[in-house]
C-alpha positions as CSV (number, residue, x, y, z in Angstrom):
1,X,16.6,77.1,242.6
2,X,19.7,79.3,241.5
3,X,20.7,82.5,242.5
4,X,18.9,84.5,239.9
5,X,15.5,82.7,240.5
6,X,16.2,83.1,244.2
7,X,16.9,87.0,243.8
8,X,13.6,87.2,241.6
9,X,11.4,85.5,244.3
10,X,12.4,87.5,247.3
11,X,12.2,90.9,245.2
12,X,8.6,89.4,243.7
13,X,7.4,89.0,247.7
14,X,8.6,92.0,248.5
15,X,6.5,93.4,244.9
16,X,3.5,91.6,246.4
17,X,3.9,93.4,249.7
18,X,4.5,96.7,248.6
19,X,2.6,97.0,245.2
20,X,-0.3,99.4,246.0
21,X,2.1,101.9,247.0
22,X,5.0,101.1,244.6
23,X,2.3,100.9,241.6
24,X,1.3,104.7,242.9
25,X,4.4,105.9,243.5
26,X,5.4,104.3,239.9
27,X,2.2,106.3,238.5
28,X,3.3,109.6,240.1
29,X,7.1,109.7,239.2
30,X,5.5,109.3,235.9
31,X,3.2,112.1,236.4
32,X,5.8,114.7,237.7
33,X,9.2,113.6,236.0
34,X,10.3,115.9,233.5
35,X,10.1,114.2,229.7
36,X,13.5,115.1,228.1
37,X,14.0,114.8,224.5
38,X,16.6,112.8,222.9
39,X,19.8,114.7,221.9
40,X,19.5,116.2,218.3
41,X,22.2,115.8,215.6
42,X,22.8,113.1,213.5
43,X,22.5,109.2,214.1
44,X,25.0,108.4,211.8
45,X,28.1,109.6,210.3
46,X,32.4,109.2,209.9
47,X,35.4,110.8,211.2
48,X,38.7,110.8,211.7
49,X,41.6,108.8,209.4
50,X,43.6,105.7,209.7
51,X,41.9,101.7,209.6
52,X,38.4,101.6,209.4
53,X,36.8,101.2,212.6
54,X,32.4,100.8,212.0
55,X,30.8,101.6,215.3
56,X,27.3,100.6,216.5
57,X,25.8,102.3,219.8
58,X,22.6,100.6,220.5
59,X,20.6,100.2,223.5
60,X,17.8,102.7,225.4
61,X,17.4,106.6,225.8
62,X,21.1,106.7,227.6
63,X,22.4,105.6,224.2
64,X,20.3,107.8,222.7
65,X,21.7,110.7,224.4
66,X,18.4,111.8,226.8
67,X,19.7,114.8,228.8
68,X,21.8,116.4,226.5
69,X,21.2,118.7,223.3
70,X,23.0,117.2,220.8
71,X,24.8,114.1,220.2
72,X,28.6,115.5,220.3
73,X,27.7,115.8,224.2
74,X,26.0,111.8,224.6
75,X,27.6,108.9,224.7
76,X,28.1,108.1,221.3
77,X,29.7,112.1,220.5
78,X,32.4,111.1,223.3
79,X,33.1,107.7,221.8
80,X,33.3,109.0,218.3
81,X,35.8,111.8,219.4
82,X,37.9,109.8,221.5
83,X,38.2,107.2,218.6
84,X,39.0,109.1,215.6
85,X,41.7,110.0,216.4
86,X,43.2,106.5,215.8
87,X,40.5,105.3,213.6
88,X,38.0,106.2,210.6
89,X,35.1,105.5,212.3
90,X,32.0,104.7,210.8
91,X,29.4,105.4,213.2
92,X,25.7,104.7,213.5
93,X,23.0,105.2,216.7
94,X,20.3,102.5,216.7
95,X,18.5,103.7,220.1
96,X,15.0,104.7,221.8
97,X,14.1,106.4,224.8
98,X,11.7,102.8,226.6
99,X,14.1,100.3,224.7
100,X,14.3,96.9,226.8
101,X,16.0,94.0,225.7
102,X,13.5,92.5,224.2
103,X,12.4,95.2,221.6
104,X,16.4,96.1,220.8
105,X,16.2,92.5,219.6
106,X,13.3,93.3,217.5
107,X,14.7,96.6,216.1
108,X,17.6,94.3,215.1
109,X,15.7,91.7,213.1
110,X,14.2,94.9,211.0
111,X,18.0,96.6,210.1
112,X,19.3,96.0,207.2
113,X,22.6,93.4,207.7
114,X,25.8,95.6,208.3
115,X,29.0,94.7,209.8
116,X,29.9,96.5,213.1
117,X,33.5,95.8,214.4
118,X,32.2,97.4,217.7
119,X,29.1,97.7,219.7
120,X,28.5,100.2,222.6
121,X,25.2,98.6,224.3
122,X,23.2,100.4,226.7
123,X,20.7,98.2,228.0
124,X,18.2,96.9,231.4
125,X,17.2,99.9,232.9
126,X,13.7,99.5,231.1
127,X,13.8,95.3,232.3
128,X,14.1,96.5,235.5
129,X,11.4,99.0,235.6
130,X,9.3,96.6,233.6
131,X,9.5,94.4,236.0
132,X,11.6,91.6,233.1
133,X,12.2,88.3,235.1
134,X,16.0,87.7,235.5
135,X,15.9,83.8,234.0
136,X,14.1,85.6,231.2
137,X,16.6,88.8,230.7
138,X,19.5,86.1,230.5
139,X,17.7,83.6,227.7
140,X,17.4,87.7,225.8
141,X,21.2,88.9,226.1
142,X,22.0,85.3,224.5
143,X,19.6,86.1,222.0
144,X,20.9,89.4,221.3
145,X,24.5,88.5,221.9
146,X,24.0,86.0,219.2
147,X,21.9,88.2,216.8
148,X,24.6,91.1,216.7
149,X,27.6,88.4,215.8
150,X,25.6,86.6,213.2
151,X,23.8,88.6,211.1
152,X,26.2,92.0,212.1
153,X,29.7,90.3,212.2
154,X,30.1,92.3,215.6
155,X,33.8,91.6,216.9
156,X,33.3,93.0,220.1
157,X,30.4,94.3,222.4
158,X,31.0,96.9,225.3
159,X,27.8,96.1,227.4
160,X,27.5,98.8,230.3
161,X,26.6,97.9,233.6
162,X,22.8,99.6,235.4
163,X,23.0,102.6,236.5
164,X,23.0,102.5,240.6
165,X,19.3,103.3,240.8
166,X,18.9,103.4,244.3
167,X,20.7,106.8,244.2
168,X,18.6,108.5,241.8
169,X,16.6,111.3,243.1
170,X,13.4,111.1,241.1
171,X,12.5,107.8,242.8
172,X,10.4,108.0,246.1
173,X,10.9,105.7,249.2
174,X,10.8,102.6,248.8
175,X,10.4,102.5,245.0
176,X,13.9,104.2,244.6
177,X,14.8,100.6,247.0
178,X,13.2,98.4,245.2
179,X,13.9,99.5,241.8
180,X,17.8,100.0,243.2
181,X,18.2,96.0,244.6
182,X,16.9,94.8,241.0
183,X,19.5,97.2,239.1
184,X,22.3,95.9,241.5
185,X,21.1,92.3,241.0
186,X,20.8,93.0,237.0
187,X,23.7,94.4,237.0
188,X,25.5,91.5,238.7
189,X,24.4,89.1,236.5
190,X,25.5,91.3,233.3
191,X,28.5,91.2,234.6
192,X,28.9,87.6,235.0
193,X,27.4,87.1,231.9
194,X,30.1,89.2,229.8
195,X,32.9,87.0,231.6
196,X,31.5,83.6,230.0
197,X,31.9,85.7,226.4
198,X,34.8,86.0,224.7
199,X,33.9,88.5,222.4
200,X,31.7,91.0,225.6
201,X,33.4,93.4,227.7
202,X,31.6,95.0,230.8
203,X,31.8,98.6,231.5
204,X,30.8,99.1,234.8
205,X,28.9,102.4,235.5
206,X,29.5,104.7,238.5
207,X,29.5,102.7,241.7
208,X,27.9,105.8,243.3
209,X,28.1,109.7,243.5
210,X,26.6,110.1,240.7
211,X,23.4,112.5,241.7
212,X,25.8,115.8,240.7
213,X,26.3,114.9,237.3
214,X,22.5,113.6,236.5
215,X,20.5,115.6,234.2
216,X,17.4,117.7,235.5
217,X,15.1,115.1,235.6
218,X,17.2,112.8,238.1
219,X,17.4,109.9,236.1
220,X,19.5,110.3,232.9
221,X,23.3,111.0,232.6
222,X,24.2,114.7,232.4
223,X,27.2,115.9,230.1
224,X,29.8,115.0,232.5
225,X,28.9,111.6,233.3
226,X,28.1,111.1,229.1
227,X,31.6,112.5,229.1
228,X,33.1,109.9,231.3
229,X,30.9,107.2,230.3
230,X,31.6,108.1,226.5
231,X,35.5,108.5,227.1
232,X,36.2,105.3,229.0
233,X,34.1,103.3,226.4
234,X,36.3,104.6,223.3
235,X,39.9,103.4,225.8
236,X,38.5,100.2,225.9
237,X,37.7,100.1,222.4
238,X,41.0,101.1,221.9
239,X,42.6,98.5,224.5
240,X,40.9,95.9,222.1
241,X,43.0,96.9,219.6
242,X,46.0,97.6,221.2
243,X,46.2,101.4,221.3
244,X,44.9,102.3,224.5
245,X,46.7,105.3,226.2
246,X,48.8,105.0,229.4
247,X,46.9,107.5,230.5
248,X,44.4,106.8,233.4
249,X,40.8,107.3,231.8
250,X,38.5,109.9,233.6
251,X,36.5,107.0,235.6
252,X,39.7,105.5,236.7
253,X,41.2,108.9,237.8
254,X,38.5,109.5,240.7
């Protein structure tokens, strides 16, 4: 048995132990947490001069900008901004609040072939809560991995790391545990993933201290961590192609 098998069947007895109560404490959060819209503005659009840089920023409701108004303030806004200043970027938001894996790969197969030089992916938040297998969540970032270079021609893919769950405030005791050790082991195994890639960066997210800049609900980035997250994923775009600033980035600085 490997590591991530191993990982899935201690967090699966612990499921079996605990599910009446994380099943109704999964029911209530559902119940009580605030539904936020998805930022408005366009999903698509170009700016800035110089080569032509096509931008895809794909993945769940983070990427869709959930917990901001519009979509200057969400991820993509930040990247976009931060980039054109280099680049004529061609940019385009393929994202839905309840994404997983799994139906990002789907949405894929139904686009129309385009070429993307970049991909921003925000992605396992909704494996985790689904309760995704971790053997299973691999076999589906090859799948994707693969997807986005063949029929996309994507150069590189920026895959952020989970969100440190086990700090959000929406989640009750234990649920906010036991949703919070899957994120950490998902995460790990992202991680490990990108490094066997040539062409896949990780982007690690907040290692913690991040309740302050959350968005009402307690779950979703608020416009200063879209603002960090946004900035330090257009520097290592930029680092790609050999234009990154000396600067330190905002997530380095603290």
């Amino acid at each position: 048995m490997n590591r991530a098998e191993k990982s899935d069947a201690r967090l699966a007895a612990a499921m079996v132990v605990l599910s009446p109560l994380l099943i109704c404490q999964g029911m209530y959060v559902r119940r009580v947490t605030p539904k936020l819209p998805e930022a408005d503005g366009p999903r698509s659009g170009k700016a800035g001069s110089g080569a032509l840089l096509r931008l895809l920023v794909l993945g769940d409701s983070a990427a869709a900008g959930v917990g901001v108004r519009t979509q200057e303030e969400a991820l993509a806004g930040y990247m976009v901004n931060g980039l054109k200043r280099k680049f004529r970027v061609a940019w385009r938001i393929e994202a839905q609040t309840g994404a997983t894996t799994r139906s990002t790969i789907a949405r894929l197969k139904s686009m129309a072939q385009e070429p993307f030089a970049a991909v921003a992916i925000s992605l396992g938040v909704n494996d985790v809560t689904c309760g995704r297998r971790a053997t299973a969540w691999l076999a589906e970032l090859d799948e994707l991995a693969g997807l986005l270079r063949r029929k996309f021609g994507a150069q590189r893919m920026l895959w952020s790391g989970l969100p440190p769950m086990h700090e959000f405030p929406s989640l009750p005791q234990p649920l906010r545990w036991y949703l919070g050790a899957r994120a950490k082991w998902f995460d790990r195994m992202l991680r490990g993933w990108t490094e066997a890639q040539p062409d896949c960066v990780f982007v690690a997210a907040p290692a913690g201290g991040c309740v302050p800049m959350m968005a009402e609900d307690g779950f979703h980035p608020g416009p200063q961590m879209y603002e960090m997250w946004g900035v330090e994923m257009a520097r290592r775009i930029m680092e790609v192609h050999g234009l990154a600033s000396h600067e330190p980035s905002a997530a380095q600085a603290d």
